[in-house]
C-alpha positions in Angstrom: 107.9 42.8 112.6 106.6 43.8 108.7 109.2 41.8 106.9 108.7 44.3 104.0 109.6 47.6 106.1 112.4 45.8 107.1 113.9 45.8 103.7 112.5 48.8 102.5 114.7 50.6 105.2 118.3 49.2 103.8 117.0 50.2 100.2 116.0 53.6 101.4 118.8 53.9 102.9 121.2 53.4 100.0 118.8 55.9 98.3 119.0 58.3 101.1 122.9 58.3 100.3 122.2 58.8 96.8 119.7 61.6 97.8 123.0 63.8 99.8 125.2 62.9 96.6 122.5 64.8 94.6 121.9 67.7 97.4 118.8 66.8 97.8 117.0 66.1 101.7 116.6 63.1 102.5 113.3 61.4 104.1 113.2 58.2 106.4 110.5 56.5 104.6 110.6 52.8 103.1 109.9 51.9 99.8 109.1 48.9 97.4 111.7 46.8 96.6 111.6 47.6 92.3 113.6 49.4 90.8 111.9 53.4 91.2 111.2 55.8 89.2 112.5 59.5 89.7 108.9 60.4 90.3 108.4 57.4 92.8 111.7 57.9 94.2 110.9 61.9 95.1 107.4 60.8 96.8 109.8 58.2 98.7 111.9 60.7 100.1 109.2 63.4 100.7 108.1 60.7 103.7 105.8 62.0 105.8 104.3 65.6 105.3 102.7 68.0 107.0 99.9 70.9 105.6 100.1 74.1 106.6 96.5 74.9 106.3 94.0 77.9 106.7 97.4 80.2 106.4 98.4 81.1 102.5 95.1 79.8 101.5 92.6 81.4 104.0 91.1 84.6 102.2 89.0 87.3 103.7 86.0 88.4 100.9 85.4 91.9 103.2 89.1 92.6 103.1 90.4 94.0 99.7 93.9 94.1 101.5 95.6 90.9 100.4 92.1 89.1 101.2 92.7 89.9 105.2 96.7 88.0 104.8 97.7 84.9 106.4 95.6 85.6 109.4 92.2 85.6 107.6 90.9 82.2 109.1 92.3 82.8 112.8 96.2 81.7 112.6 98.8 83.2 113.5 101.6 85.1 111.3 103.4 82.0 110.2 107.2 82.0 111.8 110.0 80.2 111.0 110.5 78.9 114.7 106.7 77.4 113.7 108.5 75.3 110.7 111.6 74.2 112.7 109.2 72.5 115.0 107.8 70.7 112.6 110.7 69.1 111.5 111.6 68.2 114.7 108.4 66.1 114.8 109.8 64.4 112.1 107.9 65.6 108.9 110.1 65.3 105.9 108.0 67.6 103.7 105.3 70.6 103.7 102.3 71.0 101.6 101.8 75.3 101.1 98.4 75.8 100.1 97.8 79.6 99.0 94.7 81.2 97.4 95.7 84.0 95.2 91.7 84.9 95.1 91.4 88.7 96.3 95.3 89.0 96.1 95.5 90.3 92.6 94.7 93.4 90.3 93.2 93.2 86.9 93.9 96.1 84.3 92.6 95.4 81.1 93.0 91.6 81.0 95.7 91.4 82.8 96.1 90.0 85.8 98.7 90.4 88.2 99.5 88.5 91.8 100.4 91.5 95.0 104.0 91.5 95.0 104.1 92.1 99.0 102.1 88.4 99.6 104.0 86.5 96.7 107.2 88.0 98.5 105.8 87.3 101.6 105.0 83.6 100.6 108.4 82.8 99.3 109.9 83.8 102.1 107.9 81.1 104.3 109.6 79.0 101.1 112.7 79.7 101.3 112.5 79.3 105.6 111.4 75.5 105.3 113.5 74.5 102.0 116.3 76.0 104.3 115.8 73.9 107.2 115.6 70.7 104.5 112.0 70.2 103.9 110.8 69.1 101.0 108.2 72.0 99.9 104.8 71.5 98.3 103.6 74.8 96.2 100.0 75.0 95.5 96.9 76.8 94.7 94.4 76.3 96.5 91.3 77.6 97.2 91.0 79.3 93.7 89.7 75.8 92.5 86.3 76.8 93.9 86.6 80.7 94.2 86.5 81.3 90.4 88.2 78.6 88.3 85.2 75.7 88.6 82.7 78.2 86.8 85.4 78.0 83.9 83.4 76.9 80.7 86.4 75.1 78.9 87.3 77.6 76.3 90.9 79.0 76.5 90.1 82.8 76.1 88.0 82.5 78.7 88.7 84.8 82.0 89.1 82.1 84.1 91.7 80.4 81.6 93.4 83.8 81.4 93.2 84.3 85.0 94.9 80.6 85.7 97.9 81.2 82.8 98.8 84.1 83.8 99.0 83.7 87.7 100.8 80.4 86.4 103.4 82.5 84.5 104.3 84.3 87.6 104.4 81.4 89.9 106.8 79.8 87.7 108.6 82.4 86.8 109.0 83.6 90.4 110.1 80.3 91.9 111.7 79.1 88.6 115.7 79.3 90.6 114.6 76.9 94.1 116.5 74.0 94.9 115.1 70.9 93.4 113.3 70.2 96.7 110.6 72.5 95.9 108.0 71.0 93.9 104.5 72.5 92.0 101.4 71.1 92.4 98.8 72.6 89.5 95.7 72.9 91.3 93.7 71.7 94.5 90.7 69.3 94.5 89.7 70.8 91.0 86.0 70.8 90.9 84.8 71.1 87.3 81.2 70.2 85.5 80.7 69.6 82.1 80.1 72.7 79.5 78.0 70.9 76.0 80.4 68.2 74.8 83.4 69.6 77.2 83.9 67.1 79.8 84.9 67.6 83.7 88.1 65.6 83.1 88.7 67.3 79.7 89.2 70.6 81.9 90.9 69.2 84.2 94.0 68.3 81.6 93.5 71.0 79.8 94.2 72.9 83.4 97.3 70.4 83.5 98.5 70.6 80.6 98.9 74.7 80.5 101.4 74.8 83.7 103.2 71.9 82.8 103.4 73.5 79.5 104.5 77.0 81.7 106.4 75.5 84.0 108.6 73.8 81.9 109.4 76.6 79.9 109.5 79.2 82.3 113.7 78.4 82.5 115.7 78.0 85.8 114.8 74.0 87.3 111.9 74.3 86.2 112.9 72.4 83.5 112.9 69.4 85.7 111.3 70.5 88.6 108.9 68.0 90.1 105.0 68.6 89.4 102.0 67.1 91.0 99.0 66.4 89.4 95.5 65.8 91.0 92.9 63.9 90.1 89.2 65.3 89.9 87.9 66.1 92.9 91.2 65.0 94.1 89.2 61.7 94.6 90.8 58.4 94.6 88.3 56.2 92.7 89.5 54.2 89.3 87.3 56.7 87.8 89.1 59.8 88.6 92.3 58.1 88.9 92.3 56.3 85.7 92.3 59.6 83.7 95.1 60.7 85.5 97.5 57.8 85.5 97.1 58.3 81.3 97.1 61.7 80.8 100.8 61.3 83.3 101.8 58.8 80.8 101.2 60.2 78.0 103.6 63.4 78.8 106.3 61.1 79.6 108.0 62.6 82.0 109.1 61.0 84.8 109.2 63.9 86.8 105.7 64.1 87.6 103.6 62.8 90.5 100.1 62.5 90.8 98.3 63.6 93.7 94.9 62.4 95.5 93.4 63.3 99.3 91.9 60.4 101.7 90.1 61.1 104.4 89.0 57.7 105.0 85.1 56.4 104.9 82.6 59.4 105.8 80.5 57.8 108.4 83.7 56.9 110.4 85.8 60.1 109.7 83.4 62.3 110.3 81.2 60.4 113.1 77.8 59.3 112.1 77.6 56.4 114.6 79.7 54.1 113.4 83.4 54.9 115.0 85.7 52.2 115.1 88.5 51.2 112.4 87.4 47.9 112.5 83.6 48.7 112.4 82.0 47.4 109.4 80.2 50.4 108.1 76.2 49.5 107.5 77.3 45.7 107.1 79.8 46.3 104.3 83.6 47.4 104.9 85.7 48.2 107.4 87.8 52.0 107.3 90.4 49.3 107.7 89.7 47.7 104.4 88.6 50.8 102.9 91.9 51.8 103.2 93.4 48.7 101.9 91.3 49.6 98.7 92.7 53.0 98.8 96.4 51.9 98.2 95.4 48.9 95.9 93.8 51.7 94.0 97.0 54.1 94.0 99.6 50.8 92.9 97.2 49.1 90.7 97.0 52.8 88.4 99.8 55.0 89.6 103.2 52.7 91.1 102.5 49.6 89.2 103.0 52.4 85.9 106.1 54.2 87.6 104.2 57.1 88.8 105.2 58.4 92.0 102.1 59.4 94.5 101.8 61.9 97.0 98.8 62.1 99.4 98.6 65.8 99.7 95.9 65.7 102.4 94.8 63.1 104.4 93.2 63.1 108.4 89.5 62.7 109.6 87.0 65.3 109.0 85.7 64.8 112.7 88.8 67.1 113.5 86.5 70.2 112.4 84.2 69.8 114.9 86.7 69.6 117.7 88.9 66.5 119.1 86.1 64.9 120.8 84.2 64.3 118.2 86.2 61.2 117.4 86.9 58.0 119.4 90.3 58.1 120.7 91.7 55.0 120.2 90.0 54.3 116.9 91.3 57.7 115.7 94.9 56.7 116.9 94.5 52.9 114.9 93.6 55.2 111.6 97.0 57.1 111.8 99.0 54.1 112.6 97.5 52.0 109.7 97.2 54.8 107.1 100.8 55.8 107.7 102.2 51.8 107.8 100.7 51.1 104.8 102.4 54.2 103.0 105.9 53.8 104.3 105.6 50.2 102.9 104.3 51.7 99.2 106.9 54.9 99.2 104.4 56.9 99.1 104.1 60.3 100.6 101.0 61.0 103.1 100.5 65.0 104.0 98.6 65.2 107.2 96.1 67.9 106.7 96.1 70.3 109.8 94.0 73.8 109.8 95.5 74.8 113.3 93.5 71.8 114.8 96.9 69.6 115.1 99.7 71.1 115.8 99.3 74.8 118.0 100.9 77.5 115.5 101.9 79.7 118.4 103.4 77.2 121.0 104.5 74.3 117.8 102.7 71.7 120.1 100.2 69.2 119.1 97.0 70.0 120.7 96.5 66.4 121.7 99.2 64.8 123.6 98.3 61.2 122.2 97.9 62.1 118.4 101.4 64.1 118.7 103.2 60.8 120.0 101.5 58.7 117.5 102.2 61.1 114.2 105.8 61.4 115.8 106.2 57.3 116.2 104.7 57.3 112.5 107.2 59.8 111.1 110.3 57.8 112.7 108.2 55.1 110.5 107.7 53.1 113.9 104.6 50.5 114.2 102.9 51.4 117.3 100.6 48.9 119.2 97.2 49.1 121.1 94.5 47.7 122.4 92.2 45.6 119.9 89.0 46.0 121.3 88.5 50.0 122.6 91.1 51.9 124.5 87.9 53.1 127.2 86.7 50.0 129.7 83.4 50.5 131.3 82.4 48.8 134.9 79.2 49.2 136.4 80.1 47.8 139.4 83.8 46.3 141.1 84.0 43.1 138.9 84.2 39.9 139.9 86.4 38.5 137.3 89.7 39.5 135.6 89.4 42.2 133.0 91.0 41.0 129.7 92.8 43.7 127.2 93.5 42.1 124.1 96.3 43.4 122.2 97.7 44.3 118.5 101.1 44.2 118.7 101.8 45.2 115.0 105.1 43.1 115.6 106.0 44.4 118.6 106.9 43.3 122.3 104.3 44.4 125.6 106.5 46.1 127.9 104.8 46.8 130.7 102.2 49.0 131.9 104.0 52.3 134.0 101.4 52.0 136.7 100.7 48.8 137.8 103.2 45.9 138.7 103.6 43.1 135.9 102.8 39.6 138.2 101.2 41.2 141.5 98.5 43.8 139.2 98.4 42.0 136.3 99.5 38.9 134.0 100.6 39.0 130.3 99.2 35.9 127.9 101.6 35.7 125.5 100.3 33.2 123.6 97.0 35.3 123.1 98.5 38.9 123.2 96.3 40.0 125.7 97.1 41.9 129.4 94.7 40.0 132.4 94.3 42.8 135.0 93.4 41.1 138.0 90.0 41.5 139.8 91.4 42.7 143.0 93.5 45.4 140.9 90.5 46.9 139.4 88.3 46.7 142.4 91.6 48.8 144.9 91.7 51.1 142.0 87.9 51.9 141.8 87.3 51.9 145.8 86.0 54.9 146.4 86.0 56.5 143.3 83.5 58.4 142.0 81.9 58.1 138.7 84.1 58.7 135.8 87.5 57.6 134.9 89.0 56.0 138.1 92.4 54.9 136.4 94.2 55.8 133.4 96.9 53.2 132.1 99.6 53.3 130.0 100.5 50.3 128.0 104.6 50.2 126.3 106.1 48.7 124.2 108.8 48.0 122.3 108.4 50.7 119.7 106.0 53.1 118.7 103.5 55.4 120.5 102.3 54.4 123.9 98.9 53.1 124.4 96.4 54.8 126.9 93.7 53.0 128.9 90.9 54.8 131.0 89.0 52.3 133.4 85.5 53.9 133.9 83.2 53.4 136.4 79.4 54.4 135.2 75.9 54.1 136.5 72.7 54.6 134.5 72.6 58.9 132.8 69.9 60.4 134.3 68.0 62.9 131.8 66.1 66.0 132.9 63.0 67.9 131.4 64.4 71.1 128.9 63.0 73.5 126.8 64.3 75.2 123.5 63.1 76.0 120.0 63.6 75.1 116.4 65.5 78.2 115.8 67.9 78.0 118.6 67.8 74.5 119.4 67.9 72.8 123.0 70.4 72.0 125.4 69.0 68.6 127.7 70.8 68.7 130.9 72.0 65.0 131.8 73.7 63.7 135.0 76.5 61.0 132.5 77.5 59.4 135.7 80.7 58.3 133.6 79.2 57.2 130.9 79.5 58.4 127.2 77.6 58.4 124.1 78.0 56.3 121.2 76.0 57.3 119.3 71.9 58.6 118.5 69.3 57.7 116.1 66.2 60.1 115.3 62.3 58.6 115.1 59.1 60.5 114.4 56.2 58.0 113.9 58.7 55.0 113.4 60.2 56.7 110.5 63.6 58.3 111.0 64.3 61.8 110.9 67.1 64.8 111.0 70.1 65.4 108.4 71.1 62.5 106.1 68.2 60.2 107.4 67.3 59.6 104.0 70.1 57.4 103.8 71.7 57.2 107.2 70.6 55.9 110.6 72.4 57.9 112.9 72.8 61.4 113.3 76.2 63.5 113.1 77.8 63.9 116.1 78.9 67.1 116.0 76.6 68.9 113.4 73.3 67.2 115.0 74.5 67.4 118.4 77.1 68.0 120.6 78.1 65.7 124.0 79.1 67.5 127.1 80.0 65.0 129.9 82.2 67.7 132.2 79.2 70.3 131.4 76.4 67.7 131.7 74.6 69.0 128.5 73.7 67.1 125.6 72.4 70.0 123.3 70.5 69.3 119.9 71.6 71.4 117.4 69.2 74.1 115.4 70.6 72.5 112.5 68.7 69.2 113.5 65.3 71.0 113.6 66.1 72.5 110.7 65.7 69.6 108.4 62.6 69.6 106.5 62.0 66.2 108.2 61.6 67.1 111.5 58.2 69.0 111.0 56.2 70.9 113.7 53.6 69.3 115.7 55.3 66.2 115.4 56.7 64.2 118.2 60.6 62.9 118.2 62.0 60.0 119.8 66.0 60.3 119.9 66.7 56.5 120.8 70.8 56.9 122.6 73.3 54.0 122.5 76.1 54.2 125.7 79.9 52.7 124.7 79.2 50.6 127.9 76.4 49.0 125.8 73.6 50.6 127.6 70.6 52.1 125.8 67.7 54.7 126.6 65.5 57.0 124.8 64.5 60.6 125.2 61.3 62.8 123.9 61.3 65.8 121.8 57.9 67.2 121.6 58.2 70.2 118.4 55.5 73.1 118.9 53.1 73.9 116.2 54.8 77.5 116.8 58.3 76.0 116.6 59.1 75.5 120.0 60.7 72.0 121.6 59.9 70.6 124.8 62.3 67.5 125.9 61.2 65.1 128.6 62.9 61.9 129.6 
C-alpha cells in the first residue's frame, strides 16, 4: 500500500468536512501533506473529472443556426439523466467546453452571444452543479476558429470579439455557487506578430477576463479561474510563464491548467505500445509521466498554485478502441490517475463520445469503465506486468508464468480456474504459475483465437483480464488497389495480431512520419481486421510523397507473439498497387 495515499486520505478527509462547512462538494481525492493553498485545495477537491466533449464545443460551419447546436459533431442532446450517471461513476467534476464561434451576431462592432444556446448552456450548468459537481466553464474551440490570427493589438476584432463575449460570460454566470469555476481559454495557439510574442498574447488574453471576471460583481469576485499554458503544453517552457504571470496577480484563487496525453508514439500507436516500452531507446510513457508531475510540482504546487489537468487520455481513442493495447492502455490510467491523487491534483479525462455512451451513460469498453471507476474511488488496481494477451503456438510443455504488479495489493484468485489444482500463486515473486495441464484442457480443441479469457482479483481495484491465444503462422493473399483508394490485403490471422509495421522502398523507409519514425500509424496508415480478415493500407499511406510510383514497397509486419513476415506492394506507374505475399 502507497504510504502517502494513506495519509493523504485522513487529511482530505478533514478537508472534505471543512469543504460541507463551506457548502462546497466535496471530492475523494488525496492530497500532499503541506499546508494548501485555496487554489491547491479547490483542484484537491475537484478529484477526478470528466469532459464533456464534441457537445457545447462542436460547431457546424454550414449551419448559421447556433453552428448546427450541441449535436453538430454526432452527440446526442445532452440530458441531465447523462450527468447523473456520471457522478455515479465517481467523477467529482466536469470540464464544459463550448465554442461560441457561429453562435453570435455582430452589428457594428458589437458582438453579441445567441441568448437561446447561452440559456441553453446554463442550464446543462445549473443540472451538474445541482447534482454536486464541480463545473468547469470554458471556451473552446474559438482558440483556433478566430482568436490565434489575433495580431496582439487590443482594438483589434479578435480582442474585441474575446472581451466582449467575456463580459457576458461573466456577467451571465457571475451568481453560481462557488463550485463553478472559469477557465479563460483552450489550448491557446498564438505566433508572434514583430516584437509581440506568443506568450505576451497569451497574458494579455489572461489578464482581460481575470480583469472581467473579477469585476463583473456576484462571486465572481472570488470565483475560481484557470489558466492555461501555451498550447496547453506542459514543458518548463510554457509552464514557466504561467507559474509567474499566476504569481504575479496574487491571488490565490487561480489555478493553472495544462493537457497530457502522454508520449505520441505510445498514445497514438506508432509501434511502440506498452507503458513500459522505452520509446526509440529513450523513456518510458511511464517515466514520461513521472516528468509530467515533476514538471507541474517543481513550477506550479511547490509555489502554491493549484493544477487542474483539463484534458488528459490517449489520442489512439480517435481511431477507435482497438487501436490501443489493452492492457497497456489500462496501466496508463491506473498510473496517470495514482500519481494525481497523491499530488491533489485534478485530472479531466477527455471523452468526445468515445468513453462513456451519451445515450445509454455506459462506458463503451467494459474494462476501461471498471478501471476509471476503481480510479475515481482513488483505488490502486493491479495487473499483469508483462502483456495482459498470452500467445501459444502449440499446447505447452511447461508452466505458463504471469508476473504480477500488485501496486500494494493482495492476488485473490482467478474466477475461472481453481487456486492449487489450475494454478499456484509465488508469493515471493508476485507471479500466478498456470499449470501445463491447465492450459493444454483449456486449448484442446479449440480453434485459433482466444481459447480462454481469465480474470485475475484482487484486493482492490479493477479486475485484470487475461486472454490465452492459440495462433499459427497469418497466411497473406494476392490483392489489388490503387493509390487513390488504397488496398485491402485479405489475411487468414489464425489468432494472431499485429504489433506493429514498418515501410521499405529500396532499403530506405517510406509512408507518413518516416522522416523521423520507423513505424507506421496504426490507424491513419492502416487499419487491422482479425474478425474481418483484412489488413487494409490506407490512401493516406500512398499518399505520402515518399511512396512514389513505379517503386516497389516492402511492408516488413511484427506479430505480439514475436513472429515476423513481410509482404509486397508493387505501386503502378499509373497509380495502381498490386500486393503479393
Amino acid at each position: 500500500m502507497n504510504f502517502k495515499r494513506i495519509i493523504s486520505t485522513a487529511l482530505v478527509t478533514a478537508l472534505a468536512v471543512t469543504s460541507v462547512s463551506l457548502g462546497i462538494p466535496s471530492a475523494a481525492s488525496t492530497v500532499h501533506a503541506e499546508a494548501l493553498t485555496k487554489s491547491e485545495a479547490y483542484a484537491a477537491r475537484m478529484g477526478h473529472g470528466w469532459n464533456l466533449g464534441n457537445s457545447f464545443d462542436g460547431f457546424d460551419t454550414g449551419n448559421s443556426n447556433l453552428g448546427g447546436g450541441e449535436t453538430a459533431w454526432g452527440n446526442p442532446v445532452v440530458t441531465k439523466q447523462l450527468l447523473e450517471e456520471v457522478k455515479d461513476k465517481g467523477y467529482d467534476s466536469i470540464r464544459m467546453p463550448f465554442t461560441v464561434n457561429m453562435r453570435y451576431t455582430e452589428d457594428n462592432g458589437t458582438y453579441t452571444i445567441s441568448s437561446a444556446w447561452l440559456s441553453r448552456y446554463k442550464e446543462v450548468v445549473d443540472w451538474a452543479s445541482d447534482l454536486g459537481l464541480y463545473v468547469v466553464i470554458n471556451m473552446h474551440h474559438d482558440s483556433w476558429a478566430w482568436l490565434s490570427s489575433w495580431d496582439g493589438k487590443k482594438d483589434s476584432k479578435e480582442y474585441q470579439m474575446y472581451t466582449q463575449f467575456y463580459q457576458q460570460i461573466a456577467d451571465y454566470f457571475k451568481d453560481e455557487g462557488d463550485n463553478v469555476a472559469f477557465e479563460t481559454i483552450n489550448e491557446p495557439t498564438f505566433s508572434a506578430t514583430g516584437s509581440i510574442t506568443a506568450e505576451d498574447k497569451l497574458e494579455m488574453i489572461n489578464s482581460a477576463a481575470y480583469d472581467i471576471i473579477r469585476k463583473s460583481g456576484g462571486n465572481n469576485e472570488t470565483r475560481m479561474i484557470l489558466m492555461p499554458s501555451l498550447n496547453t503544453n506542459h514543458e518548463e517552457s510554457k509552464t514557466g510563464p504561467l507559474s509567474d504571470f499566476i504569481r504575479s496577480l496574487n491571488d490565490e484563487n487561480v489555478i493553472a491548467t495544462v493537457h497530457y496525453y502522454s508520449d505520441w508514439v505510445y498514445s497514438a500507436n506508432l509501434g511502440e505500445t506498452g507503458f513500459d516500452e522505452s520509446i526509440n531507446g529513450g523513456s518510458t510513457p511511464r517515466q514520461s509521466a513521472d516528468s509530467f508531475f515533476s514538471i507541474l510540482q517543481k513550477e506550479f504546487t511547490d509555489n502554491g498554485i493549484g493544477v487542474v489537468v483539463g484534458e488528459y487520455g490517449l489520442l489512439g481513442y480517435d481511431s477507435g478502441s482497438s487501436i490501443l493495447q489493452k492492457g497497456e492502455e489500462l496501466k496508463y490510467y491506473e498510473y496517470m490517475n495514482s500519481k494525481a491523487d497523491d499530488a491533489g491534483i485534478c485530472l479531466m479525462f477527455w471523452d468526445n463520445g468515445s468513453g462513456i455512451d451519451r445515450s445509454t451513460g455506459e462506458f463503451k469498453d467494459a474494462q476501461v469503465g471498471s478501471m476509471l471507476e476503481a480510479c475515481n474511488r482513488s483505488e490502486c488496481s493491479s495487473y499483469t506486468t508483462g502483456l495482459d494477451t498470452i500467445y501459444f503456438t502449440k499446447s505447452p510443455d511447461r508452466q505458463t508464468l504471469l508476473p504480477l504488479t500488485l501496486n500494494g495489493n493482495t492476488f485473490t484468485g482467478i474466477r475461472e480456474l481453481t487456486r492449487g489444482s489450475d494454478y499456484s500463486y509465488r508469493k515471493s515473486a508476485d507471479a500466478v504459475v498456470l499449470k501445463e495441464s491447465t492450459v493444454a484442457r483449456l486449448m484442446d480443441g479449440a480453434s485459433d483465437g482466444t481459447f480462454a479469457t481469465l480474470t485475475l482479483q484482487f484486493s482492490s481495484g479493477s479486475d485484470c483480464i487475461v486472454k490465452l491465444v492459440k495462433c499459427e503462422t497469418p497466411v497473406y493473399e494476392a490483392a489489388t488497389g490503387s493509390k487513390s483508394d488504397g488496398i485491402t490485403i485479405p489475411v487468414s490471422y489464425n489468432g494472431n495480431d499485429i504489433r506493429r509495421i514498418s515501410a521499405t522502398s529500396n532499403g530506405t523507409a517510406v509512408g507518413p512520419n518516416s522522416s523521423w519514425w520507423k513505424y507506421l500509424q496504426y490507424g491513419t496508415a492502416y487499419v487491422v481486421n482479425t474478425s474481418a480478415g483484412t489488413l487494409q493500407m490506407k490512401n493516406t499511406f500512398f499518399s505520402d510523397s515518399s511512396v512514389s510510383n513505379g517503386s516497389t514497397v516492402t511492408l516488413s509486419i511484427e506479430y505480439y507473439n514475436g513472429e515476423t513476415g513481410t509482404y509486397t506492394l508493387q505501386i503502378g506507374s499509373d497509380g495502381s498497387v498490386t500486393g503479393n505475399n
